[in-house]
LUMKELUM-552527 format. One record per residue: x, y, z of N, C-alpha, C, O in turn. Coordinates in steps of 0.02 Angstrom, whole numbers. Layout:
BEGIN
R    n.x    n.y    n.z   ca.x   ca.y   ca.z    c.x    c.y    c.z    o.x    o.y    o.z
R      X      Y      Z      X      Y      Z      X      Y      Z      X      Y      Z
...
***
This chain:
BEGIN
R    n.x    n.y    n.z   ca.x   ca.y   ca.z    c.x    c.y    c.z    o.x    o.y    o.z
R   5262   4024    152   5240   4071    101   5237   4142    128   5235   4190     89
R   5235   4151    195   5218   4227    227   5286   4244    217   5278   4302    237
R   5343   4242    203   5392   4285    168   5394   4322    112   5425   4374    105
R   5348   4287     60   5331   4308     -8   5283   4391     15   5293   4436    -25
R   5239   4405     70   5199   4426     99   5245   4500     96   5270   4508    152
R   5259   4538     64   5320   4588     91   5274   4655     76   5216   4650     56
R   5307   4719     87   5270   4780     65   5286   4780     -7   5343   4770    -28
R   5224   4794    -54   5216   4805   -123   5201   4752   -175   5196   4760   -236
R   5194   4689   -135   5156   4627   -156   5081   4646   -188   5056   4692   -155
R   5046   4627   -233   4971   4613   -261   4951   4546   -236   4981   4492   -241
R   4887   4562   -205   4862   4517   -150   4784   4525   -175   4766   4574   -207
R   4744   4475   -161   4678   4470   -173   4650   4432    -81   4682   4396    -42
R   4608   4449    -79   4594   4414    -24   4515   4362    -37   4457   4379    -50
R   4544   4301    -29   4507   4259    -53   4423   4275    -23   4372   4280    -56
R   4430   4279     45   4338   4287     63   4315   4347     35   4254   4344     22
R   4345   4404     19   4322   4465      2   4345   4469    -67   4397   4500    -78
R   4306   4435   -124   4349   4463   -189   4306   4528   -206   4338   4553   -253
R   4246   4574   -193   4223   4635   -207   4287   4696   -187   4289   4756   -199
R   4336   4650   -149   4389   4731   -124   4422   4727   -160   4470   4763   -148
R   4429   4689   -224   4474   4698   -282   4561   4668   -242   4578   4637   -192
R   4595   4701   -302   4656   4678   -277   4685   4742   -237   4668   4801   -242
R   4738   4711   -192   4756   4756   -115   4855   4748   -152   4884   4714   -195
R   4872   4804   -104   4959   4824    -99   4976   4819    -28   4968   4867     10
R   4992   4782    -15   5034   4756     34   5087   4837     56   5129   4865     20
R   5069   4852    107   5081   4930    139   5155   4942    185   5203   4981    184
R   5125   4871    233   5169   4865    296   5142   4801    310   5090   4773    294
R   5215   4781    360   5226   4701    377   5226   4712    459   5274   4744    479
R   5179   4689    510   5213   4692    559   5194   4622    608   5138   4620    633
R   5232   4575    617   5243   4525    634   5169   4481    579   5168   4483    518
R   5133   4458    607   5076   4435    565   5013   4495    548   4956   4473    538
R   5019   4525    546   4981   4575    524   5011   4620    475   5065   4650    479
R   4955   4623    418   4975   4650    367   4926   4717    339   4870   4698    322
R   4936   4780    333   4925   4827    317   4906   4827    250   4952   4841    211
R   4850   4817    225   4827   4806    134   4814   4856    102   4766   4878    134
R   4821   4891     61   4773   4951     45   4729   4919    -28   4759   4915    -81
R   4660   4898    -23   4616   4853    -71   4587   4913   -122   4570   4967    -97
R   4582   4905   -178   4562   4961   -223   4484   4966   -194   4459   5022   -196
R   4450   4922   -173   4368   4955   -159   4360   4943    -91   4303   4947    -69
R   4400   4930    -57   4380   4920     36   4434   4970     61   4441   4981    121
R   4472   5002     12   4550   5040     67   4593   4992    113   4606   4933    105
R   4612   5040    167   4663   5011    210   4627   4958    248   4569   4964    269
R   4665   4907    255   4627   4829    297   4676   4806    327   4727   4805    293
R   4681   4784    384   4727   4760    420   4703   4679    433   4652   4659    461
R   4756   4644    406   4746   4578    384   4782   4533    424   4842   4534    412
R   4761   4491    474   4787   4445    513   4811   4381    474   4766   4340    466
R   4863   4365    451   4899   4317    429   4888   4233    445   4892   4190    402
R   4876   4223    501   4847   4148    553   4785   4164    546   4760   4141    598
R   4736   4192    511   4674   4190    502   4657   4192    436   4610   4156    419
R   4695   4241    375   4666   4252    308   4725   4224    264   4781   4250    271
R   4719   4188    231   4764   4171    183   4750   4194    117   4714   4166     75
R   4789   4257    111   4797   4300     47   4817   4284    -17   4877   4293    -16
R   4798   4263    -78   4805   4253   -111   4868   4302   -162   4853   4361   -175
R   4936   4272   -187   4980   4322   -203   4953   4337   -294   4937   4290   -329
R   4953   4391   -312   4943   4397   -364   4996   4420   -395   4995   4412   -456
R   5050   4452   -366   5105   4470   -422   5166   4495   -349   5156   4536   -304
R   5215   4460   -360   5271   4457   -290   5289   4539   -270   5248   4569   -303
R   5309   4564   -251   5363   4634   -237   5423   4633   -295   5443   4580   -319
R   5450   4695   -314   5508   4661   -326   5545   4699   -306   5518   4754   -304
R   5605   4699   -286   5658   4727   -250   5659   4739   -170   5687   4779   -133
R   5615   4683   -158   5606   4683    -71   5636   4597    -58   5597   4559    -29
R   5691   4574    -78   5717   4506    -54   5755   4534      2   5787   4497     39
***
């Protein structure tokens, strides 16, 4: 599923739902750059948080 994971994905992050939903920024190996409408930029370890996808990228295949 961490392919689906791309820049401009809608992401929720399941332990933190107060940060609202996040935009997927930057990809860099398992770490992911979020920007969350009420927490900002979060840098999200992939082998630790499993992000919930809320709406794919599109034009990033």
């Amino acid at each position: 599923m961490d392919f689906l994971l791309t820049p401009g994905t809608i992401v929720r992050h399941p332990g933190q739902p107060d940060w609202g939903l996040g935009r997927i920024q930057a990809v860099n190996g398992d770490s992911l750059a979020v920007n969350f409408e009420e927490a900002g930029r979060q840098i999200i370890r992939t082998r630790h948080v499993a992000l919930e996808i809320v709406e794919p990228a599109m034009g990033y295949e």
